[in-house]
N, C-alpha and C positions, 0 to 999 in steps of 0.2 A: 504493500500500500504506500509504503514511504520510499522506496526506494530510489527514485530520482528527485525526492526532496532536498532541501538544503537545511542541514541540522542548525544551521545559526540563526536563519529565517525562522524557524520553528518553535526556536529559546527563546528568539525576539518574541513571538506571539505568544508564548507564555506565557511570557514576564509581561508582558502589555494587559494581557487577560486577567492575570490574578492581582495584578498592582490594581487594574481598574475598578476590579471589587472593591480589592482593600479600600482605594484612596477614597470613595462614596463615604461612606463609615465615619473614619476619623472631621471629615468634613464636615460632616452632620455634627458630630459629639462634639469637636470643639466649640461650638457656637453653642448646642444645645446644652454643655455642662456648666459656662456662664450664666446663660440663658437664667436656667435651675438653680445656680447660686445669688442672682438678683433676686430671683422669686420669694426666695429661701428669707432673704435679705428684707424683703419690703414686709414678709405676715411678721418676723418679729419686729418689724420696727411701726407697722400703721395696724398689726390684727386684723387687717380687712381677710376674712375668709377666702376670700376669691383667689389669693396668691395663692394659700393655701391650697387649693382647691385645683388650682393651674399647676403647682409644684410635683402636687400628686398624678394628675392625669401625663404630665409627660414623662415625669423621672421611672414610671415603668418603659414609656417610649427610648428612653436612653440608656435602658438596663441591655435591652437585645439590642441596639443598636453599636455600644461598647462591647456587645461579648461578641460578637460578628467579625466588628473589626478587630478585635484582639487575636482570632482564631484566623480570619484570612490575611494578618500580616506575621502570624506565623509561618504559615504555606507561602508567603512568600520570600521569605530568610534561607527555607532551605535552600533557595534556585541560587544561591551564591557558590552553595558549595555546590551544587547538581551539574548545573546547568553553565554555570559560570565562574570553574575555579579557576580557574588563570588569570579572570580579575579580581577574585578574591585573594589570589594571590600576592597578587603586583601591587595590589592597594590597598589592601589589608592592615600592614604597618600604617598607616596614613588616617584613614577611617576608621579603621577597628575600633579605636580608643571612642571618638563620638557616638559611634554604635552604640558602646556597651554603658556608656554615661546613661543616652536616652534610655535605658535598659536598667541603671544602679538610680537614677534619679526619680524621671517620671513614669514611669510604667510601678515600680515601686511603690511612690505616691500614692498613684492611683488605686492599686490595690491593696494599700495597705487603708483606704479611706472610704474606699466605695461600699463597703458593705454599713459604716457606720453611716452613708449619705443613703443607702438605699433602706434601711432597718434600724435604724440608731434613732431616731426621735425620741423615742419616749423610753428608751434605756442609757442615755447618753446626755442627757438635758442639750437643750437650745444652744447655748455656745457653743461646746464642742461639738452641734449638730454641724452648725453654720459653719465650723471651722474643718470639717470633713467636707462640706458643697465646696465650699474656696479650695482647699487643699486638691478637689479632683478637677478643678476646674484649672486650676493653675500647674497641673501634673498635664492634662492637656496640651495648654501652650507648651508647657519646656521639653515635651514629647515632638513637638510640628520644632519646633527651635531645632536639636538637633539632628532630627532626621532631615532639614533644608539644607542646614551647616552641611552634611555629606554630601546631600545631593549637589549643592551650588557647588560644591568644592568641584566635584566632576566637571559643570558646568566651564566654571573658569576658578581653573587649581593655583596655589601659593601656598607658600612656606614650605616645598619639598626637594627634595634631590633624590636622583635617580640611582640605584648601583649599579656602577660599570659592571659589576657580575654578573646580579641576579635579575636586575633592569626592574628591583623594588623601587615600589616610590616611598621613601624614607622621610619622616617628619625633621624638619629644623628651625620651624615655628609654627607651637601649637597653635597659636593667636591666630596666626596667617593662616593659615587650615581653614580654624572656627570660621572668623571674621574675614572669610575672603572677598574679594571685588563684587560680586552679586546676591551675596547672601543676605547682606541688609532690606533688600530693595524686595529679593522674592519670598522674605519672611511676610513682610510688612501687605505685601501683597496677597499671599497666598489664606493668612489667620484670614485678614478685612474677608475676601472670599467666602471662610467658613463661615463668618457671622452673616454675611449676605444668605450664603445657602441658609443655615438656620431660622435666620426673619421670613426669608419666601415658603419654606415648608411649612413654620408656624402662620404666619399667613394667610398661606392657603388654605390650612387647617381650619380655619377660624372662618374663613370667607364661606368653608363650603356648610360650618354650618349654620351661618347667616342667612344664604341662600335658603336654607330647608325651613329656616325658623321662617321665614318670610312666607315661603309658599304656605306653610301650615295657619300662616295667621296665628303663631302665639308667641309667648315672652320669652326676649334671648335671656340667659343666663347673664349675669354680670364677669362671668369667666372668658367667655367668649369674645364678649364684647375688649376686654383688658389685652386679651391676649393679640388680638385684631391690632389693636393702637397700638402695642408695642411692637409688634413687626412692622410697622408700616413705619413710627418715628426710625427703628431703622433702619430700612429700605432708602425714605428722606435723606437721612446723613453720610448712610455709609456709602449711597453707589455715587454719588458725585464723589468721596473721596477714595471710591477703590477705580475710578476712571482716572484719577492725578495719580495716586500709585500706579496705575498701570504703565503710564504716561513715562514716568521717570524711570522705570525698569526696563520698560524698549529704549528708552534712551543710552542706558546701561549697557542692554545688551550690545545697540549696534556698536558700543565703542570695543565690547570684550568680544564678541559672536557676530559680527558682522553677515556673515553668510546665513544665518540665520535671519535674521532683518531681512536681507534683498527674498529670501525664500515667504515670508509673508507679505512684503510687499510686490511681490510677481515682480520684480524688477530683475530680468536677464542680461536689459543692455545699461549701461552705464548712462547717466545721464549729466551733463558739462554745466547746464546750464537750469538746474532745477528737475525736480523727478516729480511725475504725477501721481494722485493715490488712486490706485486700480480699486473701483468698486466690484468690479464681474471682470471674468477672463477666466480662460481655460487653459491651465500653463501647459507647457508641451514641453516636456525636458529634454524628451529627444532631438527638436531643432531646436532646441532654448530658445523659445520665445514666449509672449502669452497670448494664445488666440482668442478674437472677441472681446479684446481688453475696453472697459471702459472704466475711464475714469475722469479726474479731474484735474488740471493744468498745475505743477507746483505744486501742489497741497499736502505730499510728501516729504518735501524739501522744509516746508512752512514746520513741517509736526514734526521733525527728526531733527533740522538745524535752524530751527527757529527764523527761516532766513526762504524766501522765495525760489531764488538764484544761486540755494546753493547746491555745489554739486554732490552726486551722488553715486556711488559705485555699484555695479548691478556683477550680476554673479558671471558675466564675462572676462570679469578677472583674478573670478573663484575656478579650477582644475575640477573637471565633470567628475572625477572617482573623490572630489571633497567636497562637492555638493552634499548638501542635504535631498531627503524628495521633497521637492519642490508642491508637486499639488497636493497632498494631504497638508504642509506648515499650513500652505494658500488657506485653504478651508478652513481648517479647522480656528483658525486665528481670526476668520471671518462670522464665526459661530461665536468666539467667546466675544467678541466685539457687538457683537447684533443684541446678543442677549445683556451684557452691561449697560447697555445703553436702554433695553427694554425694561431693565428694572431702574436706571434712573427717569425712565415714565412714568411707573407707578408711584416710585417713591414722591414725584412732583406731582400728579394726581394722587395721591391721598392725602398732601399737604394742602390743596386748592379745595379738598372734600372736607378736611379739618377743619380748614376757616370757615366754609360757609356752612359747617354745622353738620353735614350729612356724611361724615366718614362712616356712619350704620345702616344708612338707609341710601344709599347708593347700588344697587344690585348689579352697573355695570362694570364699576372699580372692584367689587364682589369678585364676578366672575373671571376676568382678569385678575387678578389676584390668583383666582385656584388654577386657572389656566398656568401661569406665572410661578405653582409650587414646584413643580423639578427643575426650575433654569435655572438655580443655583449648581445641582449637581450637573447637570449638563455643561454649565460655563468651566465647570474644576475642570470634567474631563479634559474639552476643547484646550481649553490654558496647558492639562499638563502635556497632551498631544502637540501642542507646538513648541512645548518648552521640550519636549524628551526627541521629538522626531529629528525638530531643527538642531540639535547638537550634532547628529549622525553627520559622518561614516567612524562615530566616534563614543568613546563610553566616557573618558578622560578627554577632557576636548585639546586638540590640538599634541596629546600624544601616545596616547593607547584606543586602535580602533576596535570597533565592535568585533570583525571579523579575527580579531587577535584575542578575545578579550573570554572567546566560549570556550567550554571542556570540550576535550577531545570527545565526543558521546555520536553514535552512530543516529543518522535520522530517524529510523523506523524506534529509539528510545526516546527519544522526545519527544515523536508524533504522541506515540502509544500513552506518554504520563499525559502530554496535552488534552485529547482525548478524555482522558480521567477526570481532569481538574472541570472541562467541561461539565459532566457527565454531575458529577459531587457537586460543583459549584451549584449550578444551576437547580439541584435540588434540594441541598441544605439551606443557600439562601434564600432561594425562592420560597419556602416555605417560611422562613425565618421574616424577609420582606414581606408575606403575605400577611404574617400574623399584626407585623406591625401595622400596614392600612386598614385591619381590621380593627386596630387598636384608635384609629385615627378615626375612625369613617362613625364612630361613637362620640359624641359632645362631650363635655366637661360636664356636671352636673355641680348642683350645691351639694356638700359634705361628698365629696368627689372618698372614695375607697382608697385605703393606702395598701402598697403591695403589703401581701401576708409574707409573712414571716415563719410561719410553722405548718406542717401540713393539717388537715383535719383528724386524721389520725395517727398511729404510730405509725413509721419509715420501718417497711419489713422486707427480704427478703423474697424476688418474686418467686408464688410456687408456693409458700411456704404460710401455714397461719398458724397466730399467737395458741398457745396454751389455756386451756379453757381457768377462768378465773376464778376463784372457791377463797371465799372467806372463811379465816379463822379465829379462833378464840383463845385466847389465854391459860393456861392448864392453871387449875383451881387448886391449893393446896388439900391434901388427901386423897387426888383423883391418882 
């Protein structure tokens, strides 16, 4: 079946497959374990029930949605050593260390805390409640902190040196590792994102049961309603400032990754005197060009160097074997573009619904809005497809490529575990995903149910039942 496959193609599709799981997950959680620590934050400081009541209805939502991503970023750790020891190898000394941090710091954290944020209220008191929400929620960030640190490092690497022997990439500043040239920019970038994902699935959440409470003709919950406005102020703030982040990290990039740049911008030919922004086109790598291109005069030139006129280098004086593929960056960078900008719509319309009063009774901002709940995770993917695609023909940019970088493993082993991970994936999560919309597609109610804690009866053995139970008596002195 695999035999004129290409085993590197195959690892690539692996890894692209089981990261995309993963990356869904942590994206959600980071936003939503804030989210759940405000919540947390606002019933003890104002007792309005409804936080409560909101804190309760999701934080089972972020119980499966943490154990998911905890389990499919394990399946994906093994493909270092499977799939990809020769870059485990070679960058190992380099990485290893930030790996195992995000592994001794936040993962730790978090589970040393989650159980007292999931079941800890009223065994734990209030402070140390709050201080387990904060504590998972800030295990979170410093979990996205150093798994960016490695990844950027790939991106565009410092502080290393190579050995002439073993051709290791050897640390000689850890700072420079951590804090390399891109990593500020696509932290800052990538968190703002989870919290965007977060506000548009809670959101949506909230719009679709606005929507229902409307058709029914009865009264929304005050939970509903809260949760609505709080996605939507962030929707407001954050997409116009995750479009200036964006803004400054393409900046970034074209100075570190250049080839990258002209592959989202469809720019093949060099332009002297100012570069257009291709709205549509059809890039053609094979005669580098982009067919059907339209765009706009300059507007290019205007967003990359601040400047009409100024020039701009297109990938004609990039070498076709260190190109990137050209029409997936195209696309897919034209997807997270479309959708950023579609939630700083909403975010402006439900600011204009605020003022004049009807951000509840608006069913068209409503509907939009629930339309509008997955372009969170859709825009992660699109971002991290341009960010991971446009690095290629490269793992380590600019000195360990892909095709040097996989285990020696025969195609038809790849195919075969590929294949697997499909097969599992798709039906542990799926059902795992399914539970959750079912979790969702439920309103909030007042005195919203807190997860249990215990089963209903004793944890037995399956196959097996208790010993029939017989009271006794005390032996009576002369019996």
């Amino acid at each position: 079946m695999f035999e004129t496959a290409d085993a590197v193609l195959l690892a690539r599709i692996q890894f692209a497959f089981t990261v995309s799981f993963h990356f869904l997950f942590p994206a959600f959680t980071i936003g939503l374990a804030s989210f759940l620590a405000v919540l947390n934050g606002l019933w003890l400081w104002t007792k309005d029930t409804k936080y409560l009541d909101l804190f309760r209805y999701w934080v089972k939502i972020f119980a499966l949605a943490f154990a998911m991503g905890v389990v499919s970023g394990i399946v994906m750790s093994y493909q270092f050593g499977t799939n990809w020891s020769v870059f485990s190898d070679k960058a190992g000394p380099t990485i290893g260390a930030p790996m195992a941090y995000e592994v001794l710091s936040a993962f730790f954290l978090e589970a040393g805390f989650l159980g007292i944020m999931l079941f800890g209220r009223d065994r734990v008191g209030p402070t140390l409640h709050m201080i387990a929400c904060l504590a998972v929620a800030v295990g979170t960030a410093i979990s996205a902190f150093w798994i960016l640190s490695v990844n950027s490092w790939m991106h565009t690497p410092a502080g290393f040196m190579i050995d002439p022997d073993t051709g290791q990439f050897l640390p000689t500043d850890f700072w420079q590792v951590i804090f390399n040239p891109s990593f500020p920019y696509r932290l800052a970038h990538t968190v703002t994102a989870a919290y965007l994902t977060t506000a548009f699935i809670v959101g949506g959440v909230a719009a679709l049961h606005l929507l229902r409470h409307r058709h029914r003709r009865d009264r929304v919950s005050p939970a509903t309603r809260t949760m609505f406005s709080m996605a939507m102020w962030m929707a407001t703030i954050f997409a116009p400032v995750q479009i200036f982040l964006g803004d400054i990290h393409g900046l970034n990039t074209l100075e570190h990754q250049p080839a990258k740049v002209m592959a989202m911008e469809g720019h093949f030919e060099s332009h002297p005197e100012g570069a257009p922004l291709y709205l549509f086109g059809l890039p053609n790598q094979a005669e580098q060009r982009l067919d059907y291109a339209i765009g706009i005069p300059k507007l290019s030139s205007l967003i990359l160097k601040h400047d009409l006129n100024a020039p701009l280098a297109g990938l004609d004086t990039i070498p076709i074997e260190d190109q990137p593929p050209v029409a997936i960056v195209f696309w897919s960078f034209r997807v997270m573009v479309m959708l950023g900008f579609a939630m700083l719509g909403i975010g402006l319309w439900s600011a204009w619904s605020r003022w004049r009063g009807t951000l509840f009774d608006s069913p068209m901002l409503h509907r939009a809005a629930l339309i509008m709940a997955p372009s969170g995770l859709v825009a992660v993917l699109a971002g991290w497809i341009t960010t991971e695609v446009g690095r290629q023909p490269y793992t380590i940019y600019g000195y360990l490529r892909t095709a040097d970088s996989a285990a020696p493993l025969d195609a038809a082993a790849v195919g075969s575990s590929l294949i697997a991970f499909v097969i599992v994936y798709f039906a542990v999560f799926g059902a795992g995903t399914y539970y959750i919309m079912r979790l969702m597609n439920r309103a909030p109610v007042v005195a919203e149910p807190r997860m249990k804690d215990h089963a209903d009866g004793p944890i037995r053995t399956a196959g097996t039942t208790p010993a029939q139970q017989h009271k006794t008596r005390s032996i009576q002195p002369g019996e």
